[in-house]
Backbone as a ProteinNet text record, in pm:
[ID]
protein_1_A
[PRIMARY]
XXXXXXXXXXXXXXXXXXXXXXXXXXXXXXXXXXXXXXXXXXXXXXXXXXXXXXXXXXXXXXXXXXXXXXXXXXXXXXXXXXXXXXXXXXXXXXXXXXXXXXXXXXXXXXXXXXXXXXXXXXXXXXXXXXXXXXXXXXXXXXXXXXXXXXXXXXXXXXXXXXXXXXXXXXXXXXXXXXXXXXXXXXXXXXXXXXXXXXXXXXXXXXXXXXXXXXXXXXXXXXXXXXXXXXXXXXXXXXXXXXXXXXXXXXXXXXXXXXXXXXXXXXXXXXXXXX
[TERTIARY]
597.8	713.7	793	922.5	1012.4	997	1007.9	1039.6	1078.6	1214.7	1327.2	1268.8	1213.8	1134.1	1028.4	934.2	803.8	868.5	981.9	1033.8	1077.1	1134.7	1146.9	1092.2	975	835	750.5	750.6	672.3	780.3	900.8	1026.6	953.6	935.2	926.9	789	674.4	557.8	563.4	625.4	700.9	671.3	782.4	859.3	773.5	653.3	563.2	466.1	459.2	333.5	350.2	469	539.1	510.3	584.6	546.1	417.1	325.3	171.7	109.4	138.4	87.5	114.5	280.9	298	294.6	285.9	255.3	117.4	-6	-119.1	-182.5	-94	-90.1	-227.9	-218.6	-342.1	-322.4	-374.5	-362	-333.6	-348.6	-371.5	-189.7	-73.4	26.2	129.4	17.8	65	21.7	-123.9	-204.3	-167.8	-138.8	-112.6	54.2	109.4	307.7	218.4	199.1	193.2	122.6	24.5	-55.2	-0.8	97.3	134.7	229.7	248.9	381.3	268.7	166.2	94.5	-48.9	-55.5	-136.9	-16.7	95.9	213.4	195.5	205.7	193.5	44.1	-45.9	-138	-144.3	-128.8	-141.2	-23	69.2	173.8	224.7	125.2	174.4	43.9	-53	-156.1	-304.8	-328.6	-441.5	-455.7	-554.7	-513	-660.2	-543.6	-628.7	-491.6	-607.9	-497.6	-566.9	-511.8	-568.7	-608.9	-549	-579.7	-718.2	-792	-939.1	-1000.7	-972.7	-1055.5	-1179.3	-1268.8	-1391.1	-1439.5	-1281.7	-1272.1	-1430.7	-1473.2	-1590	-1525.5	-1385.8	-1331.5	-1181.1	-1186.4	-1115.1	-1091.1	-1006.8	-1014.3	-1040.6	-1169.3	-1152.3	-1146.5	-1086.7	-1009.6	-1083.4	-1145.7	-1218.8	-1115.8	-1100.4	-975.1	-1089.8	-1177.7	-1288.2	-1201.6	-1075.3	-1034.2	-964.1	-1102.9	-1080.2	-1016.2	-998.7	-889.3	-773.1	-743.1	-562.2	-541.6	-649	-636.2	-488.4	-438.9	-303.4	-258.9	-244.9	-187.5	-246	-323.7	-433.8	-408.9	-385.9	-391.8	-215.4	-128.3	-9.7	39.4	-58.5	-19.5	-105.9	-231.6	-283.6	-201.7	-154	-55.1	84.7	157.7	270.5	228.2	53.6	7.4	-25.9	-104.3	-91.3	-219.4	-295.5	-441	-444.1	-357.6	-382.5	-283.8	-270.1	-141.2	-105.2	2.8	86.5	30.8	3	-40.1	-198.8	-266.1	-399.5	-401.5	-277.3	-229.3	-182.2	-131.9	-68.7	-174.2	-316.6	-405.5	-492.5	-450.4	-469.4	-498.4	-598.8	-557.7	-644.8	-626.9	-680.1	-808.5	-872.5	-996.6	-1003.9	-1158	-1142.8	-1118.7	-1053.3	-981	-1068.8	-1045.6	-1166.1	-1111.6	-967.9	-934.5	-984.9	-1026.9	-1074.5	-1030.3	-1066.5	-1003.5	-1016.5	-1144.7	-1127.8	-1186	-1203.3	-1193.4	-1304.8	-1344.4	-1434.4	-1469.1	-1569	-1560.3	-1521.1	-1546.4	-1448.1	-1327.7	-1236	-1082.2	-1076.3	-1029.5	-1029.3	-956.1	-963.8	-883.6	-983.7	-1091.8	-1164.2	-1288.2	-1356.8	-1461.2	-1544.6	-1555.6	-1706.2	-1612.8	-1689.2	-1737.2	-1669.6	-1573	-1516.7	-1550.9	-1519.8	-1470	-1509.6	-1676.3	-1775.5	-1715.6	-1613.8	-1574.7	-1655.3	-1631.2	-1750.7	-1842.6	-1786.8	-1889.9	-1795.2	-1707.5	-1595.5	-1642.5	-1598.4	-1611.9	-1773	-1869.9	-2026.2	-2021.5	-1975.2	-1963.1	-1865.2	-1752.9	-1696.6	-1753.2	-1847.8	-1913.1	-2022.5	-2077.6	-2196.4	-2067.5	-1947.5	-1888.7	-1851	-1799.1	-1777	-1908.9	-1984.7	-2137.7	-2167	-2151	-2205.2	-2126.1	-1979.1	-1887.4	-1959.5	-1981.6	-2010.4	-2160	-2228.2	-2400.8	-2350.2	-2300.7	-2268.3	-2148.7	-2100.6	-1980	-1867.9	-1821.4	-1693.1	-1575.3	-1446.2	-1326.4	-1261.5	-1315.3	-1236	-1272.2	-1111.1	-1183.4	-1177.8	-1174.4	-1224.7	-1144.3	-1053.8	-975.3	-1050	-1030.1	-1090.2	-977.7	-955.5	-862.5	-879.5	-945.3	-970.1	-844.6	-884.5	-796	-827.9	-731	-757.4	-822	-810.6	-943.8	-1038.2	-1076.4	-1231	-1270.3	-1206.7	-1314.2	-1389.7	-1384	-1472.5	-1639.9	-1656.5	-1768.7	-1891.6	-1957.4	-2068.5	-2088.5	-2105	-2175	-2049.7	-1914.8	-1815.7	-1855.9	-1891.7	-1908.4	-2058	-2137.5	-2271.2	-2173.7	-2092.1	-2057.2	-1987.1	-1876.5	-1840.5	-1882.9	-2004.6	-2156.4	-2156.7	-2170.4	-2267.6	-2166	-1987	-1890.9	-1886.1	-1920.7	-1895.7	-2024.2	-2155.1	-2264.7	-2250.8	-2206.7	-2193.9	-2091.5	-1987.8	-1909.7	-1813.5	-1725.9	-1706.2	-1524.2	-1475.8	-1340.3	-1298	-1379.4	-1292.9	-1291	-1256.9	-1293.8	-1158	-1102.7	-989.9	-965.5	-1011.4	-1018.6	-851	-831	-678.8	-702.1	-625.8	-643.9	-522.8	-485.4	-389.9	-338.9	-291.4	-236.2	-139.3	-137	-71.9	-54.3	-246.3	-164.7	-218.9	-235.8	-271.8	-398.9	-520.9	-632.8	-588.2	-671.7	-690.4	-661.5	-683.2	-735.2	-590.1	-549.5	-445.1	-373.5	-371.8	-363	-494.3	-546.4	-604.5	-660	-582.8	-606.4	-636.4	-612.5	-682.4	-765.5	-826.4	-977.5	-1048	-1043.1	-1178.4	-1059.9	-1038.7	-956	-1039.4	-938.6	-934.4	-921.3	-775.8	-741.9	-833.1	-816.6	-755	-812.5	-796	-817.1	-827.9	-782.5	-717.2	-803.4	-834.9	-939.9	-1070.6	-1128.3	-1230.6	-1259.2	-1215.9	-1236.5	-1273.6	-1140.1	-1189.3	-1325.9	-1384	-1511.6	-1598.1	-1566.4	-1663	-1663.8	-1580.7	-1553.9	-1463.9	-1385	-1294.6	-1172.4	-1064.5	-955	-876.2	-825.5	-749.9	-571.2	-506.6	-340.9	-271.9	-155.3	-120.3	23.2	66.7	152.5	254.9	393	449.6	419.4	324.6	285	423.2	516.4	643	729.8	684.3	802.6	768.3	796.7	779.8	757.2	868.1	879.8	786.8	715	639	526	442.7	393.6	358	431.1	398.8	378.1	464.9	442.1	284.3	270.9	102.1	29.7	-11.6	-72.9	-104.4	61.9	29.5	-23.9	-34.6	-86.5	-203.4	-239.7	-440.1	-495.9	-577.6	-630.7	-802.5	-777.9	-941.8	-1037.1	-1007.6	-1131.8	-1159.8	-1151.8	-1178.4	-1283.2	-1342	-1515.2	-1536.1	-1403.5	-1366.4	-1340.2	-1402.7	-1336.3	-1234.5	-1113.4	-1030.5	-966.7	-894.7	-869.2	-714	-647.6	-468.3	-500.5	-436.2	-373.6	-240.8	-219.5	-119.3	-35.9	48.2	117	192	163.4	284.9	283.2	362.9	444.5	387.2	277.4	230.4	363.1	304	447.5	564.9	558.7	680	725.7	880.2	956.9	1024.2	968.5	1015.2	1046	1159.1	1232.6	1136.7	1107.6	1061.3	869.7	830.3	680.1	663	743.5	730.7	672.1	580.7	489.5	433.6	413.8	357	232.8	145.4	28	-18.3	60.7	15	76.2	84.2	119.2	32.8	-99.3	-213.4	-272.8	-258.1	-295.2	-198.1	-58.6	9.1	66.6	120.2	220.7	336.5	409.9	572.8	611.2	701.5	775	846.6	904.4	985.9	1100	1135.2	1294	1259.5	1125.2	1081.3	1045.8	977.6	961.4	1128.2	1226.6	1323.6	1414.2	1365.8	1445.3	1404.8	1233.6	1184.6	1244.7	1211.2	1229.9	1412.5	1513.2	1667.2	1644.6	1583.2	1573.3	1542.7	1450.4	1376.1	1453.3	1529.6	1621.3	1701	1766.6	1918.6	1888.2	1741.9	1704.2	1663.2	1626	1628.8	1760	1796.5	1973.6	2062.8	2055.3	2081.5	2009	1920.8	1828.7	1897.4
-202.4	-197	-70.3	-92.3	48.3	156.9	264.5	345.9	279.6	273.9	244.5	159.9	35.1	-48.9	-3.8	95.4	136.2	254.9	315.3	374.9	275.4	194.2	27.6	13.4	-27	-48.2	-14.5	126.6	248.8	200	227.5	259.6	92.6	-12	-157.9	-96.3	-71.3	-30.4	83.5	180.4	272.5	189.8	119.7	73	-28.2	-122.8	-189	-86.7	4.9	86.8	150.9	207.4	246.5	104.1	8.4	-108	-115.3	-168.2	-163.8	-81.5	6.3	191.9	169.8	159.4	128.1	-19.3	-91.7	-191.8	-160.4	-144.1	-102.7	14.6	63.2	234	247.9	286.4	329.7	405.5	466.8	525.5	657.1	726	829.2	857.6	842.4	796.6	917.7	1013.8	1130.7	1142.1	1098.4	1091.2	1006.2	865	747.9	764.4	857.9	855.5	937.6	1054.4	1136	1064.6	957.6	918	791.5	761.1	597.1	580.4	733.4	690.8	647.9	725.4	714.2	570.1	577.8	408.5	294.8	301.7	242.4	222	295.5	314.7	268.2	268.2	235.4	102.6	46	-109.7	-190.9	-131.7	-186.5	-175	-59.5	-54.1	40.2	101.8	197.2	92.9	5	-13.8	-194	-253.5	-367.8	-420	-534.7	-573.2	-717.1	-787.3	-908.1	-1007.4	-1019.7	-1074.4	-1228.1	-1302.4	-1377.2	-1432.4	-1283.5	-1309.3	-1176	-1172.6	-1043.4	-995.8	-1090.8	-996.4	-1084.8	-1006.4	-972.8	-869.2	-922.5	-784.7	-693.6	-670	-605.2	-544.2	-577	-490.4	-386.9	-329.7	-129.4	-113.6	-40.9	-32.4	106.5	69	207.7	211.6	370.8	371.1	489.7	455.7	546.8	633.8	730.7	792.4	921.7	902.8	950	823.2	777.4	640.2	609.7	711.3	704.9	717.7	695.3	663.2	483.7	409.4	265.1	204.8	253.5	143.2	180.3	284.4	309.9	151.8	174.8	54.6	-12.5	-96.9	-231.7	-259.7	-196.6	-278.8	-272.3	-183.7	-224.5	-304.4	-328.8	-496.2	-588.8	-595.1	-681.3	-732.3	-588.2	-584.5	-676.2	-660.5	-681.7	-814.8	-890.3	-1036.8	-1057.6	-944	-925.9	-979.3	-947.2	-971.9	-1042.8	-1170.6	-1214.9	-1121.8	-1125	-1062.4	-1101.9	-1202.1	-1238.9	-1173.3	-1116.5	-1050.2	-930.8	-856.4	-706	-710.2	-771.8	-801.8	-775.4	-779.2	-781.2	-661.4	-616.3	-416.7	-366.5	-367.8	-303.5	-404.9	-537.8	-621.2	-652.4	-717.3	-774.6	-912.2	-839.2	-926.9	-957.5	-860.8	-811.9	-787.5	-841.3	-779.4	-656.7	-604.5	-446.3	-360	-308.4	-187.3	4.1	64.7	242.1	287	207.9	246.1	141.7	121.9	75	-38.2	-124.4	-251.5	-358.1	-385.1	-488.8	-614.6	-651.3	-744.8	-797	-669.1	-726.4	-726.5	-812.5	-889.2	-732.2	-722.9	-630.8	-476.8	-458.5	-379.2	-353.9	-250.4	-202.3	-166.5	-104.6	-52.2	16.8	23	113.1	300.1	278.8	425.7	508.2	619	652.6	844.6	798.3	926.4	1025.2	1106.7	1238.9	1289.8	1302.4	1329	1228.8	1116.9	998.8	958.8	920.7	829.8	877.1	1045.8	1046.5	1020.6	1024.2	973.8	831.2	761.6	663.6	605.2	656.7	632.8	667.4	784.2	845.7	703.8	650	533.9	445.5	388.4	278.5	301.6	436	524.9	475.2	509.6	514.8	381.7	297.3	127.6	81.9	80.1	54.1	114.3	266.2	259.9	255.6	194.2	116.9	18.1	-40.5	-212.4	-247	-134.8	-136.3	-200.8	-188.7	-241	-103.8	-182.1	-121.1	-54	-131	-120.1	83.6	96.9	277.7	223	347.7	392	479	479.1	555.5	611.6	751.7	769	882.8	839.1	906.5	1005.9	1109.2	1174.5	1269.9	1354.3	1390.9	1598.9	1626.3	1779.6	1839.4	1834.6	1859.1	1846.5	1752.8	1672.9	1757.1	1814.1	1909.2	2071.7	2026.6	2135.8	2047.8	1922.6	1888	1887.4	1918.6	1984.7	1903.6	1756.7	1625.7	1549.5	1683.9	1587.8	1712.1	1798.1	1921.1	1871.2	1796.3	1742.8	1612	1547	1417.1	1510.4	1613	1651.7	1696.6	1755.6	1807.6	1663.2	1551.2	1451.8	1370	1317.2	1309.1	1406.9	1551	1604.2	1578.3	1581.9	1575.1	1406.3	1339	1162.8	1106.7	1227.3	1263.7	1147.4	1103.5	985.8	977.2	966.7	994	863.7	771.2	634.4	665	772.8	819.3	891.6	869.8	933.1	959.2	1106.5	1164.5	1238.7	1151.5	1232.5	1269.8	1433.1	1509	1462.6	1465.5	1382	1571.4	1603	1756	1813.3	1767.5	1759.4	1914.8	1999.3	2082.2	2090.7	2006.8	1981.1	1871.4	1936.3	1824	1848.1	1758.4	1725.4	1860	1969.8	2112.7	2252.5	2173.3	2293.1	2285.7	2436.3	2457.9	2465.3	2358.6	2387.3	2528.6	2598	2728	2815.9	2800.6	2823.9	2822.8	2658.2	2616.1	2634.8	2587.1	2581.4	2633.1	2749.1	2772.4	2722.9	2607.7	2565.5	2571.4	2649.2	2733.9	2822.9	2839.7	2790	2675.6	2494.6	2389	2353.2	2399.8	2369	2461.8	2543.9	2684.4	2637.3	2584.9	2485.5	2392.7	2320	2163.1	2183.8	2320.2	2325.7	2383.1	2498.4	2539.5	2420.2	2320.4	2190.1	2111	2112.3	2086.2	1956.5	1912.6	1843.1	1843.7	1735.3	1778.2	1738.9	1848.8	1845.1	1893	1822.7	1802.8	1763.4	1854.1	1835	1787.3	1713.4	1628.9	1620.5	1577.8	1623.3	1454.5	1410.5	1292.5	1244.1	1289.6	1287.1	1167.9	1255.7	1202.2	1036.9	982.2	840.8	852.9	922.3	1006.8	1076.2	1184.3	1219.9	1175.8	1098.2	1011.7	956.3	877.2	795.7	834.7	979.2	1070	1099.8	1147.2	1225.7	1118.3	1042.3	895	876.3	857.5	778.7	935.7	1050.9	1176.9	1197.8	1077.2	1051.3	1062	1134	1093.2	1036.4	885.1	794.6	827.8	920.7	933.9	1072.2	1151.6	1320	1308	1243.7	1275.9	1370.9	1377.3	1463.5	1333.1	1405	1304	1408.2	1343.5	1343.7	1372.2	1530.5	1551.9	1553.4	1481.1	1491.8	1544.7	1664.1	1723.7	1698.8	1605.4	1538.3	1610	1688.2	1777	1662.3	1644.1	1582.5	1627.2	1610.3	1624.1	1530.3	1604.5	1492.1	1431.6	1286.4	1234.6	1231.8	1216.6	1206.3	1080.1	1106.9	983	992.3	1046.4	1019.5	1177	1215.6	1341.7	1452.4	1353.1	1465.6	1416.1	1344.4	1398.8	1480.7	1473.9	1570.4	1744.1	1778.8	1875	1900.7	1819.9	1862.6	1817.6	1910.4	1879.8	1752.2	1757.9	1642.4	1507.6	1507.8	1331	1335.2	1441.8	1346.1	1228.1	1226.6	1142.4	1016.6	1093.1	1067.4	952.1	922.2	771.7	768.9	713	767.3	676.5	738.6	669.8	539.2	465.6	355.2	436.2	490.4	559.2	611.9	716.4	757.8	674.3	538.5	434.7	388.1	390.2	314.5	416.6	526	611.3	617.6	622.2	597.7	467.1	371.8	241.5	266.9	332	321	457.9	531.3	644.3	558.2	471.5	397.6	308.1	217.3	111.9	143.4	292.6	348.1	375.1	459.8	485.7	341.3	224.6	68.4	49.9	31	8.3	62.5	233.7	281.5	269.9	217.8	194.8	66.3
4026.8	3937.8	3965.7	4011	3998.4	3861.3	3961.4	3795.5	3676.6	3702.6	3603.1	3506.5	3564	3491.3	3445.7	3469.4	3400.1	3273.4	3322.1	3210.5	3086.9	3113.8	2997.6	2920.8	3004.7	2922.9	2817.5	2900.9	2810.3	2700.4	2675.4	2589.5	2455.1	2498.3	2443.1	2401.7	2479.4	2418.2	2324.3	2299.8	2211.3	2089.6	2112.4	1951.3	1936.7	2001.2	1900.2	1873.9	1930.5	1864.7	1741.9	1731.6	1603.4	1494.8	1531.7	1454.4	1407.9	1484.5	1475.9	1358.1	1407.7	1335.8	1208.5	1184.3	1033.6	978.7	1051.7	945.4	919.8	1012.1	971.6	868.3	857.5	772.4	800.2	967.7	1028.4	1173.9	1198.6	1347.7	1365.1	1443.9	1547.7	1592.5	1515.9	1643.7	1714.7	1686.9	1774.6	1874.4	1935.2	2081.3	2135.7	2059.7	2106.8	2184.1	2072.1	2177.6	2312.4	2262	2399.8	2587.4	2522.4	2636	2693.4	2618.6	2619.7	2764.6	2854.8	2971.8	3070.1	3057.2	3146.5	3149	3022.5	3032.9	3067.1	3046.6	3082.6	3256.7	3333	3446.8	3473.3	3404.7	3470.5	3479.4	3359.2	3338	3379.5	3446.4	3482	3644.9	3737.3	3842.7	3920.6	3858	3975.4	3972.4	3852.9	3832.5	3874.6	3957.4	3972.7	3851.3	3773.5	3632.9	3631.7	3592.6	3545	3464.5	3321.5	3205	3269.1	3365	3427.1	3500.1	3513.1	3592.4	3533.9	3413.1	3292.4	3358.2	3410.3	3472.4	3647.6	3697.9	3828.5	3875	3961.5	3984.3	4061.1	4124.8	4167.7	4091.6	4011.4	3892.1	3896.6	3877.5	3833.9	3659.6	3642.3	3580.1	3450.6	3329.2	3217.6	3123.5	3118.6	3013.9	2898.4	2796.3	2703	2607.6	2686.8	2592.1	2458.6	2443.8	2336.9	2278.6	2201.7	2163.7	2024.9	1940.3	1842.2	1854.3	2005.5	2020.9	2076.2	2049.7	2056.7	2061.7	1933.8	1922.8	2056.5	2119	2242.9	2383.5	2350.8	2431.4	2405.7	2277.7	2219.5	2233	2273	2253.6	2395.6	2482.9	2625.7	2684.7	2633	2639	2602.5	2475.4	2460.9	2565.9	2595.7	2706.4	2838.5	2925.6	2986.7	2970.7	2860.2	2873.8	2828.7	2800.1	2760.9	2589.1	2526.9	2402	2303	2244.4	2146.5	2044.2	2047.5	1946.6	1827.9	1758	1675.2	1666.3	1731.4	1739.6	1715.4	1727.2	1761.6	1617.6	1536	1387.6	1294	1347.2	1267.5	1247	1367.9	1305.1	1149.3	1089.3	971.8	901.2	924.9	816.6	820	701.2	696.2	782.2	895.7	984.2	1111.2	1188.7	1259.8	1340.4	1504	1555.7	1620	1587	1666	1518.8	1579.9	1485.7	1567.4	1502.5	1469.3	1624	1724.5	1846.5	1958.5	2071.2	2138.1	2138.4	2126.5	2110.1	2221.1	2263.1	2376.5	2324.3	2205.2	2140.4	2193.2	2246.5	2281	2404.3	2439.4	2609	2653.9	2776.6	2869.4	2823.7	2702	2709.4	2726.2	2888.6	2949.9	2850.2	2726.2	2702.7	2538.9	2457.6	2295.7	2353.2	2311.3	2323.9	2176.1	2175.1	2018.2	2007.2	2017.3	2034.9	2105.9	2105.1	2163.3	2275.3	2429.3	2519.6	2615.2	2564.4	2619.8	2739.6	2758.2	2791	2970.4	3018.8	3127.9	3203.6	3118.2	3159.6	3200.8	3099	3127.7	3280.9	3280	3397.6	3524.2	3508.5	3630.6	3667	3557.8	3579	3692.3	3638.3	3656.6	3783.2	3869	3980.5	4035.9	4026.2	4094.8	4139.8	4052.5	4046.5	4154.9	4190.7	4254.6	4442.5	4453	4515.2	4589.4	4509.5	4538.5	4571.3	4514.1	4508.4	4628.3	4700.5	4832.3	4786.7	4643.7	4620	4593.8	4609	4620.1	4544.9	4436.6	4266.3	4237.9	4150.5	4088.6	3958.3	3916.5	3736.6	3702.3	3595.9	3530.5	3404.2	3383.7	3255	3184.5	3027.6	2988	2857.7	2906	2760.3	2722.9	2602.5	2517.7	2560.5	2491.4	2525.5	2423	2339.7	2228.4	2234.7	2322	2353.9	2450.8	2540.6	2602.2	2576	2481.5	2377.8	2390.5	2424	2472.8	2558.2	2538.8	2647.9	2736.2	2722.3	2779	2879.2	2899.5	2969	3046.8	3074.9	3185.2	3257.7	3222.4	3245	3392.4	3318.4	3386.6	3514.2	3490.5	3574.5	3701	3670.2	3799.4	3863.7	3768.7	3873.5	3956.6	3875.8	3939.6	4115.7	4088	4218.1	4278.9	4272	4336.9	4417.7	4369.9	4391.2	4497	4523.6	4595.6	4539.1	4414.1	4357.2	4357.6	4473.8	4525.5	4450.1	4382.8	4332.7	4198.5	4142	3965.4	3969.3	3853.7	3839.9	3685.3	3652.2	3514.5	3472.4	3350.4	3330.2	3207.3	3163.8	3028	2963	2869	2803.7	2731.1	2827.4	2772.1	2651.6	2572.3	2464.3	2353.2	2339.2	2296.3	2175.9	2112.4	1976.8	1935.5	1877.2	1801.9	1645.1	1597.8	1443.3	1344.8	1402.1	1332.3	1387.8	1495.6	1530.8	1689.1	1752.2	1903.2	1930.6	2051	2104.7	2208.5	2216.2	2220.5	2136.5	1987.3	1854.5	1859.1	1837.1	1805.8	1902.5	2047.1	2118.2	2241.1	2279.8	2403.8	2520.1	2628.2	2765.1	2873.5	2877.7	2986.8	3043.5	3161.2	3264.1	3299	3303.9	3334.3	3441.9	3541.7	3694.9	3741.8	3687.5	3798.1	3742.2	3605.5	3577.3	3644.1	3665.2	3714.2	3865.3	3937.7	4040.7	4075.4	3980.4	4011.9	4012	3948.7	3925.7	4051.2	4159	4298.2	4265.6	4170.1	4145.1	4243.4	4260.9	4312	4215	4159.8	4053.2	4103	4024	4004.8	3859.1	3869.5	3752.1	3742.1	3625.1	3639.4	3504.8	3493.9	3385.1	3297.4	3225.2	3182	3117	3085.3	2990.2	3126.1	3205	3352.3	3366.1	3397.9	3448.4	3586	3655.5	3798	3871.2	3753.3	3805.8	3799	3703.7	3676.6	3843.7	3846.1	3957.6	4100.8	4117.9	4230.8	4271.4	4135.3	4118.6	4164.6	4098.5	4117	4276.4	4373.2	4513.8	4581.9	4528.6	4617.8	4600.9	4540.7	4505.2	4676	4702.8	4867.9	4798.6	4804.8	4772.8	4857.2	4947.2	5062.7	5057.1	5032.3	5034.9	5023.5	4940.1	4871.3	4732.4	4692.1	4543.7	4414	4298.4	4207.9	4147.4	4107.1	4063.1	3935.3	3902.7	3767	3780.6	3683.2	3642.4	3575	3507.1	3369.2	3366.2	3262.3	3202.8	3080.8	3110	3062.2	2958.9	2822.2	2732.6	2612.1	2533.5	2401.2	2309.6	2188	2096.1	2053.5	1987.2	1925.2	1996.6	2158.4	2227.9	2210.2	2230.6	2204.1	2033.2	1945.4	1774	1759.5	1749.1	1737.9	1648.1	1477.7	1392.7	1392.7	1512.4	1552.5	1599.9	1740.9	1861.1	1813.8	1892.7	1878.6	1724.4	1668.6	1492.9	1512.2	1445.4	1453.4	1309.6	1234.6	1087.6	1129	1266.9	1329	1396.8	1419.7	1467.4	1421.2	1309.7	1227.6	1107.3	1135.8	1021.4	961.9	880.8	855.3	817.1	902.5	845.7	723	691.7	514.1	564.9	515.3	550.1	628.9	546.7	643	775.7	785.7	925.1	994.8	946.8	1073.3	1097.1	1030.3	1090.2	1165.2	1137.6	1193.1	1365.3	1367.1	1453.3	1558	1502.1	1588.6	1641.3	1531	1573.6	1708.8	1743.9	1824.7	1995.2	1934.2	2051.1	2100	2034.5	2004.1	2086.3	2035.4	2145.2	2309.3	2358	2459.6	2555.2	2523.2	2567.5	2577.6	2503.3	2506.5	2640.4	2668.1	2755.5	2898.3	2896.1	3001.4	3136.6
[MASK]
++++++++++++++++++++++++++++++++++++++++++++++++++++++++++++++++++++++++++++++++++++++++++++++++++++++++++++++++++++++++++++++++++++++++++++++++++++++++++++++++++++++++++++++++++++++++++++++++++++++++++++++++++++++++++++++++++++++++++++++++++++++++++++++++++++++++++++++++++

């Protein structure tokens, strides 16, 4: 898919996630704006997946181990063909098999996300299996920047480099902000890029906001080095909705009637111009 068109997208996945979020008066939809250009791009142009043959054994496959940004997941399953609209409506209700985070329940999803720390272990197994088993397929794994305050994602990182697992591709969803503040507050990260590299990672960093760059970063993946792979995904919680953008009380938050419409008319105009 051209840029132009993956910029679209993201823009249409925007404004049902906003939808979603508030009709559900549920969600995360400050992690969910910030990460959404780049699951956009994945499910739309780096990752080969097609709701068509759901368990391809050669699949790529996405594990979203900052699994309380779901709606982000669940409405680009939807965009993708993985999930009815009418299934995605049910967010929230009794019954429902989408629930607060990621579920094998919903078609187009690999494995039980949620647990803070798990997500990249798990991908290191799915990395590993791929190459025992001599298949092609990689593994995307998408945690959050708060989350690496975790001990058990620096454990995965050793065995990622010991495994030599060049088909793993770990992205930080750089945003800036957890539940509690700046991440440089609560659990300081930095330097990320001089981390990862002591971990023997090949790490790159990328403006996640960009669509452009986005996709640059992506094709400068080299699958053969014998490195697994860190993006730091530089974005803006709540990107895209003027009065989210960088606030930390839209990690969690719910807009009023007027802020969702204010929201959706913001999104509305940027499609329009597209």
């Amino acid at each position: 898919m051209e840029t132009k068109e993956l910029i679209k997208q993201a823009e249409i996945n925007r404004r049902r996630l906003i939808e979603v979020v508030y009709n559900a008066k549920a969600g995360h939809i400050g992690g969910d704006l910030s990460c959404l250009n780049v699951m956009t791009a994945l499910y739309f142009d780096i990752m080969n997946v097609s709701p068509a043959d759901v368990k391809n054994p050669d699949r790529d496959r996405f594990v979203l181990s900052k699994g309380h940004c779901v709606e982000a997941l669940y409405v680009t399953l939807e965009a993708k063909g993985f999930l009815k609209k009418e299934i995605t409506d049910t967010l929230g209700k009794f019954g429902s098999i989408l629930s607060g985070h990621p579920t094998i329940e919903v078609p187009g999803i690999e494995v039980n996300t949620g647990a803070l720390g798990h997500g990249l272990s798990i991908g290191v197994g799915m990395a590993l299996a791929a190459k025992m088993d001599k298949r092609d397929y990689k593994t995307f794994v998408m945690m959050g920047d708060g989350e690496q305050g975790e001990g058990s994602i620096y454990e995965a990182a050793m065995a990622g480099h010991q495994y030599k697992l060049d088909n793993l591709v770990a992205i930080i969803d750089r945003n800036h902000l957890q539940i509690s503040g700046n991440t440089e507050d609560v659990m300081a990260i930095e330097d990320i890029a001089a981390r990862w590299t002591a971990f023997g990672w090949d790490v790159k960093r990328m403006d996640g906001d960009d669509m452009e760059d986005i996709m640059k970063t992506f094709a400068a993946i080299d699958y053969t080095n014998h490195k697994p792979h860190l993006l730091i995904s530089n974005t803006t919680k709540g990107k895209g909705v003027s009065y989210m953008e960088n606030v930390a009380k839209w990690h969690h938050g719910m807009p009023s009637e007027e802020q969702y419409r204010q929201a959706l008319s913001e999104i509305d105009e940027r499609i329009k111009n597209l």
